[in-house]
PDB file as gemmi writes it, atoms N, CA and C in Angstrom:
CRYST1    1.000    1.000    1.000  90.00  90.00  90.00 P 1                      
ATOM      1  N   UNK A   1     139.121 -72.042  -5.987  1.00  0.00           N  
ATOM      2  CA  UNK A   1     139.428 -72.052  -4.585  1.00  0.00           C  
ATOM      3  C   UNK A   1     140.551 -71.046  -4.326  1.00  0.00           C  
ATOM      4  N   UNK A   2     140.647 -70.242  -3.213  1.00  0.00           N  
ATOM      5  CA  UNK A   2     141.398 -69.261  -2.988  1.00  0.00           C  
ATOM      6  C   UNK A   2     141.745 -69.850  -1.630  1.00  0.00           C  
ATOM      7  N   UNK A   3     143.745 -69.276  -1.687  1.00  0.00           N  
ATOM      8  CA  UNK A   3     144.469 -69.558  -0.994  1.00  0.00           C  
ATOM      9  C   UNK A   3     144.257 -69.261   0.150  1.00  0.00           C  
ATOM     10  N   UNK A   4     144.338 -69.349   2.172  1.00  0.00           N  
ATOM     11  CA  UNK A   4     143.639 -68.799   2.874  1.00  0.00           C  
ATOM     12  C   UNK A   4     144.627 -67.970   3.230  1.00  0.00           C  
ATOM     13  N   UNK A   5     144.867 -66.726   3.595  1.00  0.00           N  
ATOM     14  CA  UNK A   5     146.250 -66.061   3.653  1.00  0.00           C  
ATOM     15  C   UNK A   5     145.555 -65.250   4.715  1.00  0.00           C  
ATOM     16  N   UNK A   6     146.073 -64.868   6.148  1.00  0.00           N  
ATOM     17  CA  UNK A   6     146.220 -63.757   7.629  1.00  0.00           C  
ATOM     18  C   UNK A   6     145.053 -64.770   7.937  1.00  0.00           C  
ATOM     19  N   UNK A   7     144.695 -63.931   9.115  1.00  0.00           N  
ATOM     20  CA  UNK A   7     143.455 -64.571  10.637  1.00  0.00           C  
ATOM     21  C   UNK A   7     143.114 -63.313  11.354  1.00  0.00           C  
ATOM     22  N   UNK A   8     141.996 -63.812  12.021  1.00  0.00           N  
ATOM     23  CA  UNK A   8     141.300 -62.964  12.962  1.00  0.00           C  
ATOM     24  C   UNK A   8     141.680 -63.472  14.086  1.00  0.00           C  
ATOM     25  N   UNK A   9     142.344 -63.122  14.484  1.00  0.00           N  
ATOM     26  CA  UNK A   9     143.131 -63.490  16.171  1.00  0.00           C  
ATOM     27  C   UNK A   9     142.188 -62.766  17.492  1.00  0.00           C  
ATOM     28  N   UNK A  10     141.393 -63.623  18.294  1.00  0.00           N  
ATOM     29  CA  UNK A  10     140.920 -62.580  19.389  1.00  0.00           C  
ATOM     30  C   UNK A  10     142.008 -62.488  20.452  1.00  0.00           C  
ATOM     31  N   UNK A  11     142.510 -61.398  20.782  1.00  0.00           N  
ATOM     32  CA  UNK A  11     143.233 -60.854  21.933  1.00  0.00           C  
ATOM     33  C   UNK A  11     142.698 -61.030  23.425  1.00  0.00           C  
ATOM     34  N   UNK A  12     141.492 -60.843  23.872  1.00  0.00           N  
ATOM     35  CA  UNK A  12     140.868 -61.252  25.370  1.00  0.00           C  
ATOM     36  C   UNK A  12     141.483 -59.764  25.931  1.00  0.00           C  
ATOM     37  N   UNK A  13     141.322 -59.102  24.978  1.00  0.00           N  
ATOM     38  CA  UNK A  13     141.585 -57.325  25.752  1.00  0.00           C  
ATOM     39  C   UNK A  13     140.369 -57.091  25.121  1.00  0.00           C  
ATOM     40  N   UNK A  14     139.389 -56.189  26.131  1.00  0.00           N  
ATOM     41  CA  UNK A  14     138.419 -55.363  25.971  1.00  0.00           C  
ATOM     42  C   UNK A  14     138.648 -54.321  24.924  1.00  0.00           C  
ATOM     43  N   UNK A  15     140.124 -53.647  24.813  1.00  0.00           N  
ATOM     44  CA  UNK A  15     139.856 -52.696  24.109  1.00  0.00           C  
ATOM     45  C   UNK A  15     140.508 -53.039  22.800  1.00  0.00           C  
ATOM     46  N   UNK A  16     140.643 -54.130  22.909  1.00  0.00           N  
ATOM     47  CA  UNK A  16     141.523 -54.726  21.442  1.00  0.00           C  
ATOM     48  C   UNK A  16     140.878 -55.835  21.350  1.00  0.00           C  
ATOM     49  N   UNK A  17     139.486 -55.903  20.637  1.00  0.00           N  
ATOM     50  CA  UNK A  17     139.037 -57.327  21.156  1.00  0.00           C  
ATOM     51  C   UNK A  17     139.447 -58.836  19.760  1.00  0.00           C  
ATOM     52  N   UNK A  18     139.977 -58.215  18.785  1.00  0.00           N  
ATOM     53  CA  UNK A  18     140.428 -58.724  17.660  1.00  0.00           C  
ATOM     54  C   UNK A  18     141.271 -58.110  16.810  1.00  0.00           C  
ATOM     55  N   UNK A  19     142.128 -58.997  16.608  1.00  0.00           N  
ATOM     56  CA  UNK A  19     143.391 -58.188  15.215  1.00  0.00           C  
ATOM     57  C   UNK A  19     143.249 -59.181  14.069  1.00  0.00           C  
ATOM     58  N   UNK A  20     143.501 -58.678  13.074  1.00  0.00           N  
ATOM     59  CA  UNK A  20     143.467 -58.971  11.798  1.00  0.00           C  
ATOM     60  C   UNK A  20     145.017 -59.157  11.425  1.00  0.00           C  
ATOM     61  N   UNK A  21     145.183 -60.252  11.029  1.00  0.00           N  
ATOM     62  CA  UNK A  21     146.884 -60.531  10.651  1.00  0.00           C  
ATOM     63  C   UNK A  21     147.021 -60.738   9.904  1.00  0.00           C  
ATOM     64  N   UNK A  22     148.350 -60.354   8.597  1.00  0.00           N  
ATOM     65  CA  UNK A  22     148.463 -61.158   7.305  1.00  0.00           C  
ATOM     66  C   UNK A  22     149.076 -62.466   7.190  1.00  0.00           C  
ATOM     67  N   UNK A  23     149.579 -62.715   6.046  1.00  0.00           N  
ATOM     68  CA  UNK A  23     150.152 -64.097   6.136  1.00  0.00           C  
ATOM     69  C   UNK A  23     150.953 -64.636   6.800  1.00  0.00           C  
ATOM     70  N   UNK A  24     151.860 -63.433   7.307  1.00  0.00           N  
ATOM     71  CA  UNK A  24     153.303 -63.710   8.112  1.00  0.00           C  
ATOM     72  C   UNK A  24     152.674 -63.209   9.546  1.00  0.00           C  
ATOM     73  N   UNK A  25     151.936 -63.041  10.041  1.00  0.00           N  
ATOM     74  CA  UNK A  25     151.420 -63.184  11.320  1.00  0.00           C  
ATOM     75  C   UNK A  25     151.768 -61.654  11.677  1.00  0.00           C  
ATOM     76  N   UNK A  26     151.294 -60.963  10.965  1.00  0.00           N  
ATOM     77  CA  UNK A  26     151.784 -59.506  11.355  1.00  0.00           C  
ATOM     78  C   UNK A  26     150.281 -58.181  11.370  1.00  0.00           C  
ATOM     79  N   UNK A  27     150.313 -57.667  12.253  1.00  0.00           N  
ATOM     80  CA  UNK A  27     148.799 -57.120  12.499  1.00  0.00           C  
ATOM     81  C   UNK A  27     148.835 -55.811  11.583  1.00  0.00           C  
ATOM     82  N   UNK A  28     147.638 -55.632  10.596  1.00  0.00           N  
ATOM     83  CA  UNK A  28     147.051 -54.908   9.625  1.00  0.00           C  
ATOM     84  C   UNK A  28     146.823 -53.748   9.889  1.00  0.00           C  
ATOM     85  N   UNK A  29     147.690 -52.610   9.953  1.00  0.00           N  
ATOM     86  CA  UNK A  29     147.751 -51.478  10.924  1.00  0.00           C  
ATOM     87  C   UNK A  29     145.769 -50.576  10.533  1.00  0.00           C  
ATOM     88  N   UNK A  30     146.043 -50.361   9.224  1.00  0.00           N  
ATOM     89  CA  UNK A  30     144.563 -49.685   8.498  1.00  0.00           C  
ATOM     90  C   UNK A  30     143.433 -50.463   9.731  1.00  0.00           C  
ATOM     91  N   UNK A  31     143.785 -51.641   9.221  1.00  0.00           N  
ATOM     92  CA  UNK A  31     142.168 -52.489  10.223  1.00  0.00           C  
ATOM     93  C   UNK A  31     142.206 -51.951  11.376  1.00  0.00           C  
ATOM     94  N   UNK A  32     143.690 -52.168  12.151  1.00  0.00           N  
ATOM     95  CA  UNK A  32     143.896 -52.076  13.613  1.00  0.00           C  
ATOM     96  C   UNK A  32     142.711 -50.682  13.981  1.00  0.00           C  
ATOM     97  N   UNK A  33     143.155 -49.406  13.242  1.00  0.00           N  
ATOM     98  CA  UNK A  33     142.355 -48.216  13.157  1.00  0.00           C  
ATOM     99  C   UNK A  33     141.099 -48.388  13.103  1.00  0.00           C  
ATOM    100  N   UNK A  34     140.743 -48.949  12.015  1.00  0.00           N  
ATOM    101  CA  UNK A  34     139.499 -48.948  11.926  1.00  0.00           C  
ATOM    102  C   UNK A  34     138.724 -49.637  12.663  1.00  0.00           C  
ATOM    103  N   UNK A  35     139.462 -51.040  13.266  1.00  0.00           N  
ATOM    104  CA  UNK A  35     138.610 -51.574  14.628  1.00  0.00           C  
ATOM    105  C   UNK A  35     138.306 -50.532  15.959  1.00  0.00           C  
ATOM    106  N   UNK A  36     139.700 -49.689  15.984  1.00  0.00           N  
ATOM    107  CA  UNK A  36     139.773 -48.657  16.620  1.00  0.00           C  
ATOM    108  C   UNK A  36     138.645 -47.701  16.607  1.00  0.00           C  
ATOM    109  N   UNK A  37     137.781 -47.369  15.961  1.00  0.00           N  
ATOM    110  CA  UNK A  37     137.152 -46.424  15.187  1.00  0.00           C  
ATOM    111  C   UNK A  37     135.864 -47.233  15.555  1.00  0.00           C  
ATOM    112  N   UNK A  38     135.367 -48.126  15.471  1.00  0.00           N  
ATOM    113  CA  UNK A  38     134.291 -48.754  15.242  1.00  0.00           C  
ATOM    114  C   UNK A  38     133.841 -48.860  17.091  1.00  0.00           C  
ATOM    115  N   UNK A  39     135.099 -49.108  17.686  1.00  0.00           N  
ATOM    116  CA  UNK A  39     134.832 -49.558  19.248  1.00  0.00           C  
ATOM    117  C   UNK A  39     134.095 -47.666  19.916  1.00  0.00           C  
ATOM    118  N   UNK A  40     135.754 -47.304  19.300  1.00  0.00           N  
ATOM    119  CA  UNK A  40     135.000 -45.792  19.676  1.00  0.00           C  
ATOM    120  C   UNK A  40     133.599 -44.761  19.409  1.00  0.00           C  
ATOM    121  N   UNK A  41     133.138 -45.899  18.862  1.00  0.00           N  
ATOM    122  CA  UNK A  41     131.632 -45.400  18.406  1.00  0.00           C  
ATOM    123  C   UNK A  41     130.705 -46.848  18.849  1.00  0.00           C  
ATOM    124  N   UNK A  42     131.104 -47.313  19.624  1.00  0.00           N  
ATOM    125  CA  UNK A  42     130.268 -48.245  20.494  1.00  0.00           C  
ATOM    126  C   UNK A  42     130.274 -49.392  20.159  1.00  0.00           C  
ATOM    127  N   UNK A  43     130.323 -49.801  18.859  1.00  0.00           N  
ATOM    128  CA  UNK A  43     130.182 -51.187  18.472  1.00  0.00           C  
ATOM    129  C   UNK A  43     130.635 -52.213  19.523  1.00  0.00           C  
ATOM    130  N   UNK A  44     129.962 -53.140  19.143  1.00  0.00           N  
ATOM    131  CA  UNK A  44     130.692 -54.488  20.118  1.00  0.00           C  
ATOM    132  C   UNK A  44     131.783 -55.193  19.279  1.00  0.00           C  
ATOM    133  N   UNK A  45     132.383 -56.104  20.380  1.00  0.00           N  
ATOM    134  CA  UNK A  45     133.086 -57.031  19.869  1.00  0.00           C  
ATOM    135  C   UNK A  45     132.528 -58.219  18.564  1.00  0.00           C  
ATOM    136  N   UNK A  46     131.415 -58.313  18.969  1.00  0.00           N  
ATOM    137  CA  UNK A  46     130.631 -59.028  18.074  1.00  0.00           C  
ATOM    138  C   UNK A  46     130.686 -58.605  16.241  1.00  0.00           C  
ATOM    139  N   UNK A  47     130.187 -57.330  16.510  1.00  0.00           N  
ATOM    140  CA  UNK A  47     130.211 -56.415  15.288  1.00  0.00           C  
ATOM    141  C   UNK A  47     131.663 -56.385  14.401  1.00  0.00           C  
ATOM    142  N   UNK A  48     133.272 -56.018  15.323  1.00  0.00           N  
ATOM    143  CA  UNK A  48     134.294 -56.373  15.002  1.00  0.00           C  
ATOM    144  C   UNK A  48     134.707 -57.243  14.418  1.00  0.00           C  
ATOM    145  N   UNK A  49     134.196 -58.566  15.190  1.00  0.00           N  
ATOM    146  CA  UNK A  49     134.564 -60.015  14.432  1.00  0.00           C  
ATOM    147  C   UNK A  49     133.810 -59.984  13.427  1.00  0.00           C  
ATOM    148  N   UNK A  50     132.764 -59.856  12.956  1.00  0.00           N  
ATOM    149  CA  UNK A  50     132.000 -59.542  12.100  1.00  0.00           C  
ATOM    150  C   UNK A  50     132.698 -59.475  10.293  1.00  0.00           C  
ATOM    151  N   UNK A  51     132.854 -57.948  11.101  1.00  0.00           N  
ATOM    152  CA  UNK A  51     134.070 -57.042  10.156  1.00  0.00           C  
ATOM    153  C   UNK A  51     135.182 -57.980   9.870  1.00  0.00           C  
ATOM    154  N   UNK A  52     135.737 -58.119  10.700  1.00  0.00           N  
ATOM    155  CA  UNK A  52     137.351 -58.876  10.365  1.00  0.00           C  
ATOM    156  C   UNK A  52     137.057 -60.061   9.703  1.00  0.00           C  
ATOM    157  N   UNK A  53     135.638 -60.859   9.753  1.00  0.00           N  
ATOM    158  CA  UNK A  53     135.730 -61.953   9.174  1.00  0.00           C  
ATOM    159  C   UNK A  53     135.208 -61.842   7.294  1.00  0.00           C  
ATOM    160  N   UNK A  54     134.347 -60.565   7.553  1.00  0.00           N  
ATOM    161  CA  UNK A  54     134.075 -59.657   5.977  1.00  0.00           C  
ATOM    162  C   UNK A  54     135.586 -59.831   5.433  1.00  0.00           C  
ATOM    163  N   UNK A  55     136.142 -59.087   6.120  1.00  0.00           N  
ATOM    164  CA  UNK A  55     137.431 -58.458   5.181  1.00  0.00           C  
ATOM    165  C   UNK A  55     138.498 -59.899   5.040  1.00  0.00           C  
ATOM    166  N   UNK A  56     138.451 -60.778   6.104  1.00  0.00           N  
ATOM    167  CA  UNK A  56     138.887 -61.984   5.121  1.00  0.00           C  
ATOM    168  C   UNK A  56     138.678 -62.386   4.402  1.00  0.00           C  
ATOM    169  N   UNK A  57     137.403 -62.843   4.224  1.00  0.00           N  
ATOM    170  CA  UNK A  57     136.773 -63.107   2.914  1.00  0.00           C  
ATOM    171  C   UNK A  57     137.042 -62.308   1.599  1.00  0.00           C  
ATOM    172  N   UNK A  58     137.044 -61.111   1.676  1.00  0.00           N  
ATOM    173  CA  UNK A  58     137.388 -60.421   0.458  1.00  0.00           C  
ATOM    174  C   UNK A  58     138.500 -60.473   0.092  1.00  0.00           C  
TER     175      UNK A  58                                                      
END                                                                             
């Protein structure tokens, strides 16, 4: 069993529609980008959470 450490926080901003936080509640600048990156090429919010919930897991 692995410890559960950060969250996928949804924001309720369109253009920030989820942040990725670490343990101390502090937002994951790399992700921040790359959510960045993903919107700017159309993806949905859907797709994001998606992602952010991948990369918790790992």
């Amino acid at each position: 069993m692995l410890p559960e450490a950060g969250q996928l926080a949804e924001t309720r901003d369109r253009w920030r529609p989820f942040v990725l936080l670490d343990a101390d509640g502090v937002e994951i600048e790399p992700v921040a980008a790359f959510f960045a990156e993903l919107l700017a090429c159309d993806k949905s919010a859907a797709t994001i959470r998606s992602y952010g919930m991948d990369l918790l897991r790992w």
